[in-house]
C-alpha positions as CSV (number, residue, x, y, z in Angstrom):
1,X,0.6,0.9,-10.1
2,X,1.8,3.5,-7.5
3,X,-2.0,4.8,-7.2
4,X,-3.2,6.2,-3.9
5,X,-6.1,4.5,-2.6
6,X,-6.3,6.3,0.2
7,X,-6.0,9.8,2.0
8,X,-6.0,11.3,5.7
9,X,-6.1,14.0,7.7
10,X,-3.6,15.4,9.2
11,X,-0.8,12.7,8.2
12,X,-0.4,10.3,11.3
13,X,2.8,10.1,13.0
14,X,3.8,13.5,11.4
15,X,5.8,15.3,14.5
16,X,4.5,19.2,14.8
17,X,7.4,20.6,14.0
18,X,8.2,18.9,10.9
19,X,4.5,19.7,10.1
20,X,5.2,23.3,11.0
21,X,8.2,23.6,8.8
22,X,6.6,21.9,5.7
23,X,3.9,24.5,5.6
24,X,6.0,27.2,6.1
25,X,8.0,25.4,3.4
26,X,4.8,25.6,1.2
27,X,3.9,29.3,2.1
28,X,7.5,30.4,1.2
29,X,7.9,28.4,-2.2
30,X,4.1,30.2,-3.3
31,X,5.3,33.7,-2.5
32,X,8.5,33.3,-4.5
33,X,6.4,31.9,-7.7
34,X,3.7,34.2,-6.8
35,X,1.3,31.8,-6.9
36,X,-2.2,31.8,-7.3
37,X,-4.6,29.4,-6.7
38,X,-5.5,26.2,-5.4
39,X,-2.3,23.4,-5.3
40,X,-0.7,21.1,-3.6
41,X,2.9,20.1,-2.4
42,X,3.9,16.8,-2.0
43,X,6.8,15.5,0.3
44,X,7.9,12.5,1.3
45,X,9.3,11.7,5.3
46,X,11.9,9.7,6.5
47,X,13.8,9.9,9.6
48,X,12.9,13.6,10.4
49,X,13.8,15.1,7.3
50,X,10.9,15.5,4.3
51,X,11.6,15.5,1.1
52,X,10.1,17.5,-1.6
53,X,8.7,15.6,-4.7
54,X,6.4,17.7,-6.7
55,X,3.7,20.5,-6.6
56,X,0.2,20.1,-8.4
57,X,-1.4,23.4,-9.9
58,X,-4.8,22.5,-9.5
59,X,-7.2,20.8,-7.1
60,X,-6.0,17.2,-5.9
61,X,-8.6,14.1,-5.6
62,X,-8.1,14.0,-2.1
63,X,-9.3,18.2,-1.5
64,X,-11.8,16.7,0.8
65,X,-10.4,15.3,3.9
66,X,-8.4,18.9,3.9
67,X,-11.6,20.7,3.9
68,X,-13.3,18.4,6.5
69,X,-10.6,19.4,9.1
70,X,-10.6,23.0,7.9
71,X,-14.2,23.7,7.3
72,X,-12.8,25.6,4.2
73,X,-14.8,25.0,0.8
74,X,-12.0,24.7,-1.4
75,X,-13.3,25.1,-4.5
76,X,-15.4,28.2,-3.6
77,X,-12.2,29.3,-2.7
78,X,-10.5,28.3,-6.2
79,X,-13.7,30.1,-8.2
80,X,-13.3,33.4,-5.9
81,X,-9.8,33.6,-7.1
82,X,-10.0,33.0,-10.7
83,X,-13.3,35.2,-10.3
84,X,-10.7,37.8,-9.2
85,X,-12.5,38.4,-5.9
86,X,-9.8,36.8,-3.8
87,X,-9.6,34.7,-0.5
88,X,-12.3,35.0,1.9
89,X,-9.9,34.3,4.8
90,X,-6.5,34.2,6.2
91,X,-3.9,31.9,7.8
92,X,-4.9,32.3,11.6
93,X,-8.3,31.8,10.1
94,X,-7.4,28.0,8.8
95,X,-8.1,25.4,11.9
96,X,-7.5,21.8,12.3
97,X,-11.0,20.0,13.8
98,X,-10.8,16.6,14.5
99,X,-9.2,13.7,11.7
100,X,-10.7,13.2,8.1
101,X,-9.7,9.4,6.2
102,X,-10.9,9.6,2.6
103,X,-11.5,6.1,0.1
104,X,-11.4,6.0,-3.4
105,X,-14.0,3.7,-4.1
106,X,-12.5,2.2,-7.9
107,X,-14.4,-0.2,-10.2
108,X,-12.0,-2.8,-10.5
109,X,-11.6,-6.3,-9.1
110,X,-10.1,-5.9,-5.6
111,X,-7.6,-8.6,-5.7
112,X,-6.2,-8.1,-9.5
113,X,-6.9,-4.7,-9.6
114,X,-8.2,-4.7,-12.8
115,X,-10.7,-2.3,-14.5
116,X,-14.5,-3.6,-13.9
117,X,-16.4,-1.6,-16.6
118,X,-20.1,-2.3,-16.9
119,X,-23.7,-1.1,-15.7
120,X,-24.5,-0.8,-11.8
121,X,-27.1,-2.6,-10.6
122,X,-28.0,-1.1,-7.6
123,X,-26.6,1.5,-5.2
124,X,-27.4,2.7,-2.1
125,X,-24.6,5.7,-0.5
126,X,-24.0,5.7,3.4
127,X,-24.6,8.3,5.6
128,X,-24.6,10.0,9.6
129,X,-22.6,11.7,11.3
130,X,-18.9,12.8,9.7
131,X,-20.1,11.0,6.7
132,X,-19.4,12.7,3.0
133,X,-19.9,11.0,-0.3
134,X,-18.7,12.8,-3.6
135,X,-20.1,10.7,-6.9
136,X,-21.8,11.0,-9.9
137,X,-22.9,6.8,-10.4
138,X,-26.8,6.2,-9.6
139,X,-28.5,2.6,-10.4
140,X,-28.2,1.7,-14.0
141,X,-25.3,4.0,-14.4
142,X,-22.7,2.4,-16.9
143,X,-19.0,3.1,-16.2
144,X,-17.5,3.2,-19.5
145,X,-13.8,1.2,-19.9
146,X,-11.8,4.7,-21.2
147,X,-11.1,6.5,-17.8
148,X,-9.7,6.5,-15.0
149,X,-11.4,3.6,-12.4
150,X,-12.6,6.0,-9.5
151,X,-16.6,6.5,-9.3
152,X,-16.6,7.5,-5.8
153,X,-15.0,9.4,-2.9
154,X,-15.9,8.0,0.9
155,X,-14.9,10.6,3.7
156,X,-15.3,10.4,7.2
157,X,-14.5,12.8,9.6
158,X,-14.4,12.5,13.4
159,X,-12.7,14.1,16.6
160,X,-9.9,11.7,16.4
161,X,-8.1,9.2,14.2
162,X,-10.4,6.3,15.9
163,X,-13.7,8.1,15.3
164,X,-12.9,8.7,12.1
165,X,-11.6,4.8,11.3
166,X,-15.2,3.6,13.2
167,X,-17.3,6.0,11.4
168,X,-15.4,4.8,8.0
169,X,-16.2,1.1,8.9
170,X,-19.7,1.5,9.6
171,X,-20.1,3.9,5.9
172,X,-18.4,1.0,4.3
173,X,-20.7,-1.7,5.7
174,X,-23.6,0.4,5.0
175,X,-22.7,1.2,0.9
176,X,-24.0,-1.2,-1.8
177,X,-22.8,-1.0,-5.2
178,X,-24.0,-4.2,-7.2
179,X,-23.2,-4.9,-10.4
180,X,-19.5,-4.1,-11.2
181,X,-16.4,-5.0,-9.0
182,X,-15.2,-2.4,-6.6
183,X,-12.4,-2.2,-4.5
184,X,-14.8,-2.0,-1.0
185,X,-13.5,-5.6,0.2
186,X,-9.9,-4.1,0.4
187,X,-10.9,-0.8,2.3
188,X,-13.0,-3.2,4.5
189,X,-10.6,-6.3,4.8
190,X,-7.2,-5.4,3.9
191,X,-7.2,-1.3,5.6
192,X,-9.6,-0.7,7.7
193,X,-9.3,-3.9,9.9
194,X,-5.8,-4.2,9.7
195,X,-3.7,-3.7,13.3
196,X,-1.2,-2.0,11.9
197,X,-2.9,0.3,9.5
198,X,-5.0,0.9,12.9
199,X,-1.9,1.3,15.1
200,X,-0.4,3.9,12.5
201,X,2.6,1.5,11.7
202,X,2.6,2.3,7.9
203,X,4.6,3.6,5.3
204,X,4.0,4.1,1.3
205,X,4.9,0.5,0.7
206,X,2.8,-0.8,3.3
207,X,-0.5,-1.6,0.8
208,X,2.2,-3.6,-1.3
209,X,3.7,-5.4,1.8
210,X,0.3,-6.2,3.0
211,X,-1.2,-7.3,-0.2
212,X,2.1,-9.7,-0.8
213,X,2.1,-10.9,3.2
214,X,-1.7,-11.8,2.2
215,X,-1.1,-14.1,-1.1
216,X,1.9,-16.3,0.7
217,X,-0.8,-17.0,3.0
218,X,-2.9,-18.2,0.8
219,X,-0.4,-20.0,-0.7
220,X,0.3,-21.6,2.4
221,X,-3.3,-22.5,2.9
222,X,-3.6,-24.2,-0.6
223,X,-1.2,-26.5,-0.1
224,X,-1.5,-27.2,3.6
C-alpha cells in the first residue's frame, strides 16, 4: 500500500551537505510562494542527488520525531501563526538533540495487513525516559471500520540512533493492547530486530523486501 509505517530523525545515512542543501532547498521554495505555516517537503535520495516529490500544507503524522530533536512544539507554532502572532523563534534558534524513531501503531493484522476493527480489551501505554505516546484509544474503546487504521503514535528519542532503537524496544515490549490486531509484532520482529534496519542498510523498498525474504522462508520451512 505504499503507507509509511515508520519515521526518524534526522534521516540516517543522509550526508550533511545534501542535508544542508535540501533545507536551503525548502527555505527558498517557501519564500518564493510566500508561505505560511506549518508543511512539509518530501524528497527522495539516490546516489547524491534528492529528488523533489511533493510538499504537504499542513502538519504531517510524523510532526513528532521533528519536534523531539528540535524541542519545538509545532503546533503551538501552527496556532501562533494562524492566530496572527507569528513565530516565536528563528532559524539559528532550531537545534538538532539527539535521534527521534516514531511507530505508527495500526489496528490491522500484522502479516495481511488488513483492517482489525473492534473493541479493545485492555491497554496499558509505555513510558521513561525519551518515551512519547500520542493516542486517543483507552480500554473498551471501539475502533470503528471507516478510517484510516492508526490509533497510536510511539516515539522515542535518545542521544543517538542506538539509544533511540533500545529505548523503542523496551516501549514496545512494555505496551499492551488486547483485543484487536495491531501491527506491534512487525515493529518488534520484522524492524526493530532486524540487522540491517539496525545497521542503517535500508531503502523505501526495504519493508517490502523484508516482508517477501520473510514468506519464502516460510515457504521453505513448510515443505522442508
Amino acid at each position: 500500500r505504499h503507507q509509511k509505517v515508520l519515521e526518524e530523525a534526522p534521516a540516517p545515512n543522509l550526508p550533511e551537505q545534501a542535508r544542508a542543501d535540501i533545507l536551503q532547498a525548502c527555505v527558498h521554495a517557501c519564500q518564493l510562494m510566500q508561505y505560511r505555516g506549518a508543511g512539509t517537503f518530501e524528497f527522495l535520495f539516490e546516489d547524491g542527488e534528492f529528488f523533489f516529490i511533493e510538499m504537504n500544507t499542513r502538519v504531517q503524522v510524523e510532526h513528532p520525531v521533528t519536534e523531539m530533536v528540535t524541542g519545538v512544539d509545532i503546533i503551538e507554532q501552527q496556532l501562533r501563526i494562524a492566530a496572527g502572532l507569528g513565530l516565536e523563534l528563528q532559524q539559528e534558534d532550531i537545534e538538532v538533540r539527539g535521534h527521534a524513531i516514531e511507530c505508527r501503531i495500526n489496528a490491522e493484522d500484522p502479516t495481511t495487513f488488513l483492517p482489525s476493527p473492534g473493541k479493545i480489551e485492555s491497554f496499558y501505554a509505555p513510558g521513561g525516559a525519551g518515551i512519547r505516546l500520542d493516542s486517543h484509544i483507552y480500554p473498551g474503546y471501539s475502533i470503528p471500520p471507516y478510517y484510516d487504521s492508526m490509533i497510536a503514535k510511539l516515539i522515542a528519542h535518545g542521544k543517538d540512533r542506538e539509544t533511540s532503537l533500545a529505548r523503542m524496544r523496551q516501549a514496545l515490549d512494555e505496551m499492551i493492547l488486547t483485543g484487536i490486531k495491531t501491527n506491534i509484532p512487525l515493529h518488534k520482529d520484522l524492524i526493530l530486530q532486524d540487522k540491517n534496519f539496525c545497521s542503517q542498510a535500508m531503502d523505501i523498498h526495504y519493508l517490502e523486501k523484508h516482508l517477501l525474504k520473510q514468506v519464502e522462508e516460510e515457504k521453505k520451512a513448510e515443505t522442508a
